[in-house]
C-alpha positions in Angstrom: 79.8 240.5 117.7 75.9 239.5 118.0 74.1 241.5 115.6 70.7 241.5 118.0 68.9 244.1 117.5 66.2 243.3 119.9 63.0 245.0 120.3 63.4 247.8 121.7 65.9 249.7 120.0 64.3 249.4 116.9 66.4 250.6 114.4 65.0 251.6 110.8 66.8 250.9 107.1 65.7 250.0 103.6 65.7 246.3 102.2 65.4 244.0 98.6 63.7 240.8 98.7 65.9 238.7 96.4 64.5 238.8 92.9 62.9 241.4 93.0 63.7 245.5 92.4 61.2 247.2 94.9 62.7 248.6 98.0 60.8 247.7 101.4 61.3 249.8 104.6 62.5 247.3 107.3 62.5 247.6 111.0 65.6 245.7 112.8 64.3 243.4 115.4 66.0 240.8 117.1 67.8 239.2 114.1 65.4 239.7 111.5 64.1 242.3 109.8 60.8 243.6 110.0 58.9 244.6 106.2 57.2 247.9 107.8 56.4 249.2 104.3 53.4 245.4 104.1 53.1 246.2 108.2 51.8 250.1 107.9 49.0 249.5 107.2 48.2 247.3 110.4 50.8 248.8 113.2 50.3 252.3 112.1 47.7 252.3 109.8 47.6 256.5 109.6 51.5 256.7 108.8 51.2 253.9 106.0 51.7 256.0 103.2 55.1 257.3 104.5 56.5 254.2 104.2 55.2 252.8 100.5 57.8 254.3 98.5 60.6 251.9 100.2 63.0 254.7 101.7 63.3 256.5 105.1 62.7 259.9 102.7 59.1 260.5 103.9 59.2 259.5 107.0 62.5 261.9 107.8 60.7 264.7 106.7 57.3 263.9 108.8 58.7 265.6 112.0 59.4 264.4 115.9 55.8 264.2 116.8 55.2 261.4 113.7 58.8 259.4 114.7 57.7 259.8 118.2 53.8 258.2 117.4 55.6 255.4 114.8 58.4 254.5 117.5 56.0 254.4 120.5 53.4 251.7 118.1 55.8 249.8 116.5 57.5 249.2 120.3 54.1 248.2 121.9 53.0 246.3 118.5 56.2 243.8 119.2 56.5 243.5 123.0 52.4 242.5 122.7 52.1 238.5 122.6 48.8 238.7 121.2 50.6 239.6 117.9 53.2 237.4 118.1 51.9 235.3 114.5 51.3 239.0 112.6 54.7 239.7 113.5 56.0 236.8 112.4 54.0 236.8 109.3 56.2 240.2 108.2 59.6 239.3 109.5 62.6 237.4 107.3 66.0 236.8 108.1 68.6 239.6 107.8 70.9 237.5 106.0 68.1 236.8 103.8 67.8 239.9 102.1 69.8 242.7 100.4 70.0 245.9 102.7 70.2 249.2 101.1 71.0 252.8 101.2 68.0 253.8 103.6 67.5 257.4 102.6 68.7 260.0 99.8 71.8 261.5 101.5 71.6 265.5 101.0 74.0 267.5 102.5 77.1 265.6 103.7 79.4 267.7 106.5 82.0 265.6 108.2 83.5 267.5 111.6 86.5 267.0 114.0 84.9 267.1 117.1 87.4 264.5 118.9 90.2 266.6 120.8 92.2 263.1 121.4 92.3 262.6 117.5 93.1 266.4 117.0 95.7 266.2 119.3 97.4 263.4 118.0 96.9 264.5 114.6 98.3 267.8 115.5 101.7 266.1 117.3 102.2 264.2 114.5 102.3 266.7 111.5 103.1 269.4 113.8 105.6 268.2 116.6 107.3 271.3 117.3 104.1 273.5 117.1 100.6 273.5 119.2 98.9 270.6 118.5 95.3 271.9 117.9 95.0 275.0 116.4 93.5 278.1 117.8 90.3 278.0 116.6 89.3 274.5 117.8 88.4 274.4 121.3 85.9 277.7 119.6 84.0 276.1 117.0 83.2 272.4 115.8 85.6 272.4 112.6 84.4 270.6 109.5 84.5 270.4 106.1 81.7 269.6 103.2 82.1 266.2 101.6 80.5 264.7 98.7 76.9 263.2 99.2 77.4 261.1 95.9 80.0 259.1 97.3 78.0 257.9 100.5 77.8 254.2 100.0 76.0 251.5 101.8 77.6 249.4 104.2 79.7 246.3 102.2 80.0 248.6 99.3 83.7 247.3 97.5 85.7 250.7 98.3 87.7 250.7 95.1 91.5 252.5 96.0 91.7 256.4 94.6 94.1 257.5 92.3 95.4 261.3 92.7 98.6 263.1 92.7 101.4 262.9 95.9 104.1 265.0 96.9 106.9 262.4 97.5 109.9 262.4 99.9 112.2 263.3 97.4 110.2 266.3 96.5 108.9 264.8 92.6 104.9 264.9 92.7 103.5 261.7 90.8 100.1 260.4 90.2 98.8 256.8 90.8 96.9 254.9 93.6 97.1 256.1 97.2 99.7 253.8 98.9 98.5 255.7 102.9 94.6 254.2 102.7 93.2 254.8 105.9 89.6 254.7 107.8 87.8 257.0 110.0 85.4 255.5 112.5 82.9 257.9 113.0 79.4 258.3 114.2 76.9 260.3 112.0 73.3 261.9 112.7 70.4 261.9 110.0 68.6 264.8 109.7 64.9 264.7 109.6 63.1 267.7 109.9 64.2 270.7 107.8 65.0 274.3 109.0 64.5 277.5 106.8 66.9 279.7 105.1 68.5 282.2 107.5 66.9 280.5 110.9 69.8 279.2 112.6 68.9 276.0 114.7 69.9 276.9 118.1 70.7 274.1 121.2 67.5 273.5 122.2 65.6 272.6 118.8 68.2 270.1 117.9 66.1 267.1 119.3 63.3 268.3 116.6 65.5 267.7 113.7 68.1 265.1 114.6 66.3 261.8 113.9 69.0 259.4 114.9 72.5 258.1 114.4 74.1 255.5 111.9 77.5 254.3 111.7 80.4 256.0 109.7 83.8 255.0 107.8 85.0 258.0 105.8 87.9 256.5 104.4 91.0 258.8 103.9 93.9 258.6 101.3 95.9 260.6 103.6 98.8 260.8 101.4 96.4 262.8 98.3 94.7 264.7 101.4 98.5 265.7 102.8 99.2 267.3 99.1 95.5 269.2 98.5 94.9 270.1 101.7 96.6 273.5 102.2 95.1 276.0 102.2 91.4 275.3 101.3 90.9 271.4 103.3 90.1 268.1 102.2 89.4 267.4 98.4 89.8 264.3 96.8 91.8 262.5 99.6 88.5 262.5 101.1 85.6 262.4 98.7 86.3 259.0 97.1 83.7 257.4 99.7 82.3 257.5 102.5 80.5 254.1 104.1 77.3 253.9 106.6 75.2 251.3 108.3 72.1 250.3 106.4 70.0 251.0 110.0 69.3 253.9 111.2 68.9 253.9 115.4 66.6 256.7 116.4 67.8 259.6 119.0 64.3 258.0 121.5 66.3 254.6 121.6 69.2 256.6 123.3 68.1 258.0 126.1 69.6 256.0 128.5 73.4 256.5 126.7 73.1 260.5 127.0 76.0 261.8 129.3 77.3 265.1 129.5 80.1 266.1 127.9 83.8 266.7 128.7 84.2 269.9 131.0 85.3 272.6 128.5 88.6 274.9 129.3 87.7 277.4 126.8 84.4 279.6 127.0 81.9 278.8 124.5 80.1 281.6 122.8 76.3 281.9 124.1 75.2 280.1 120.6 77.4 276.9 121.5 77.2 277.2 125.8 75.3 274.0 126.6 76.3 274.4 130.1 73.1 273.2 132.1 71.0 272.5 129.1 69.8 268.9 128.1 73.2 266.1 127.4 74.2 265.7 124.2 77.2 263.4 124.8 76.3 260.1 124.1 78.2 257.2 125.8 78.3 254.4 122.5 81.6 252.0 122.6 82.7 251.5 119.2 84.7 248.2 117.7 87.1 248.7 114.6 87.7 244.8 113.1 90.9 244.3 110.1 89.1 241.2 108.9 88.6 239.3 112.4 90.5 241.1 114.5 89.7 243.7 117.0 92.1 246.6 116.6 90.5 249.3 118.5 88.1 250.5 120.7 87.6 253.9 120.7 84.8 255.5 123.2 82.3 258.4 121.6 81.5 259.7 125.0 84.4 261.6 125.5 84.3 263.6 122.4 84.7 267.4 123.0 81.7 268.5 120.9 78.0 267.3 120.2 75.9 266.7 117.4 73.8 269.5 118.9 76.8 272.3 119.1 77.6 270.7 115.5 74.3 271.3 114.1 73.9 274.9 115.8 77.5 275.5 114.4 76.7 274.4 111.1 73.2 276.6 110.6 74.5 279.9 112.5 75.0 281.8 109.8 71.6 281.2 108.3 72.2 278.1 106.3 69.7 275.3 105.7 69.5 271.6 106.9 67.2 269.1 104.8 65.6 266.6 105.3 68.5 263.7 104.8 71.2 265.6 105.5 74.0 263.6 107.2 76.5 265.1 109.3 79.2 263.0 111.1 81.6 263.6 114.4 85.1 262.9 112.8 87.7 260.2 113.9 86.5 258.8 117.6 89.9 258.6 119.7 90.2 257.5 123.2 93.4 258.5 125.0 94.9 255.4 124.8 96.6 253.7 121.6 93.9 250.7 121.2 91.2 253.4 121.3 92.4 255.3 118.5 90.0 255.2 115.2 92.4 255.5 112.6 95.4 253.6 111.2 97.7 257.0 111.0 97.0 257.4 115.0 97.4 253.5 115.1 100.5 253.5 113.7 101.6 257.2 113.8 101.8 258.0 110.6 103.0 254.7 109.5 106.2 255.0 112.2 105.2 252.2 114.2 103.3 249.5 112.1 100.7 247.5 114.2 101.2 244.2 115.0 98.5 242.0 114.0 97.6 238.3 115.6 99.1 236.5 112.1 102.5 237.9 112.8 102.1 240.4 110.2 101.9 244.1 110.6 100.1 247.3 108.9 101.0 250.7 108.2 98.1 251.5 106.0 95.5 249.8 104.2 96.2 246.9 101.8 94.2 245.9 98.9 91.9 243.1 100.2 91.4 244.2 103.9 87.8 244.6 105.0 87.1 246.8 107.5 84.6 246.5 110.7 82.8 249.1 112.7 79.7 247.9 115.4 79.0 250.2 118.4 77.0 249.0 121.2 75.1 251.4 123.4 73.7 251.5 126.9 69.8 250.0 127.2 67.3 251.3 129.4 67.8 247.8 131.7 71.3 248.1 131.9 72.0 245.9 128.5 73.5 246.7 126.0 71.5 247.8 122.3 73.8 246.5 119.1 73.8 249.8 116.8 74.8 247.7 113.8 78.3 247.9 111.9 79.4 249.3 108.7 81.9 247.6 107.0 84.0 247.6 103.6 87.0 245.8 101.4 89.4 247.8 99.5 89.7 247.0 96.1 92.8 247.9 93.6 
């Protein structure tokens, strides 16, 4: 897939020249990469200084009036001719330098706001039972994962050790032998709320600065042992892998869609019934080295980062600036649109045939592992969101 950025969506990350240790806030465009930490002072010359340390931090925390001002400058700044040789002067090859975490992660929540992967998580460990339990067409479930362990895109993911209940009931400790991947989307948190302020619906646009691409990889057979009765522990805090670009929520207006119609009534702090979408309709693409294994579709994902960020501050808690949250597995209903090798192959039960001849249950040391998403553009073309990838490691 093209990794064109082109100029409008601009996207945002942080970047090393080679040879040198100074981090650079860069600006995606077209193919290249934009140095907006030397460009500041000219594009926007009063938001400079928010950009001289190297990392998103500053800007995050400025507030939706400053994104909006940056966004709306840097977009007319490129689409003028007349600057055509300035821009040039600040723009290198994304191949030709080293792209970095692009902001100190706070806070990391993961959710499980996709009732197709629910449900077929739920029919698999739970055949005979319900498969999503009561609570989740109520709230967005989630758990808190480990901020440490959010690495860069093309970070090695080296394979976790921990203990595993076997099937003839020993439990041993070694290397997980049921790796999996999540293909997720997350959302960056820019603005800040307050201790005890819940952020309700209709503020969310103020402190959701944009999305980035997710992998929160899963040892599912250390997860299956730990989990009961308190959630995921080490089966999932080993690492978690983004996108080094940042797309903000302004380049996405055209991909908002409403929602899935809801069966269950929501509770007036979730009820987005008639308030502004929240759905957005990206198209993701998992790749086992070459291959396309997947496609699962975000749009149809039963709750938004808005009812997840409400749900996560209702009882008073704070977001920060950084702070990532993330939706959980993307599933589509059908089995090529399913973000995850235990729905792939359910549970390991039917391997999946890949174009060698060979198959996979799980993950094998070596594999790398893609996720892009495209979106829809305000022309009708598509915007490239970027990819996160990653190779496991013994």
């Amino acid at each position: 897939m093209s990794g064109d950025f082109g100029r409008f969506t601009p996207p945002y990350g942080s970047f090393v020249v080679p040879g040198e240790s100074r981090r650079r806030v860069g600006v995606g465009v077209d193919t290249d990469v934009l140095d907006l930490t030397t460009a500041a002072p000219v594009v926007v010359p009063d938001h400079a200084d928010l950009f001289a340390e190297g990392s998103l931090d500053a800007f995050l925390a400025a507030g939706f009036e400053t994104w909006h001002d940056v966004r709306h400058a840097l977009t007319e700044w490129l689409g003028d001719e007349a600057h055509t040789k300035v821009v040039d002067h600040h723009l290198s090859p994304v191949d030709q330098v080293e792209l970095v975490l692009p902001f100190t992660v706070g806070d990391f929540v993961d959710f499980y706001a996709s009732e197709r992967h629910a449900t077929n998580l739920g029919r698999i460990f739970r055949p005979d039972g319900e498969a999503l339990l009561p609570n989740w067409k109520h709230l967005p479930v989630g758990y808190h994962g480990r901020s440490g362990t959010v690495v860069v895109s093309g970070t090695p993911v080296k394979r976790p050790n921990g203990q595993r209940h076997t099937s003839t009931d020993d439990v041993v400790f070694g290397p997980s032998v049921r790796l999996d991947i999540e293909a997720e989307v997350g959302f960056v948190v820019g603005a800040g709320s307050e201790l005890g302020e819940p952020v309700p619906l209709a503020d969310a646009q103020r402190h959701v600065f944009g999305v980035c691409l997710v992998n929160d990889w899963s040892a599912r057979d250390l997860q299956a042992w730990e989990y009961v009765p308190l959630g995921p522990f080490l089966g999932k805090s080993f690492a978690t892998s983004v996108s080094p670009w940042v797309v903000p929520m302004e380049a996405l207006e055209s991909a908002r869609t409403h929602p899935p119609e809801r069966d269950v009534a929501l509770l007036p702090y979730l009820d987005d019934d008639g308030a502004q979408p929240w759905a957005l309709d990206l198209h993701l693409e998992i790749r086992l080295g070459d291959e396309v294994i997947s496609r699962p579709p975000f749009a149809g994902l039963y709750w938004t980062a808005a009812q997840m960020l409400a749900h996560m501050t209702v009882n008073g808690a704070t977001v920060r600036p950084g702070d990532l949250f993330a939706s959980g597995t993307v599933s589509g209903p059908d089995r090529d649109q399913r973000g995850s090798f235990i729905e792939l192959t359910w549970n390991g039960v039917e391997p999946l045939p890949l174009g060698d001849g060979s198959t996979r249950a799980f993950l094998e040391n070596g594999d790398t592992v893609t996720i892009s998403a495209t979106a829809p553009g305000p022309g009708g073309e598509d915007l490239w969101l970027g990819e996160v990838t990653g190779t496991i490691e013994a």
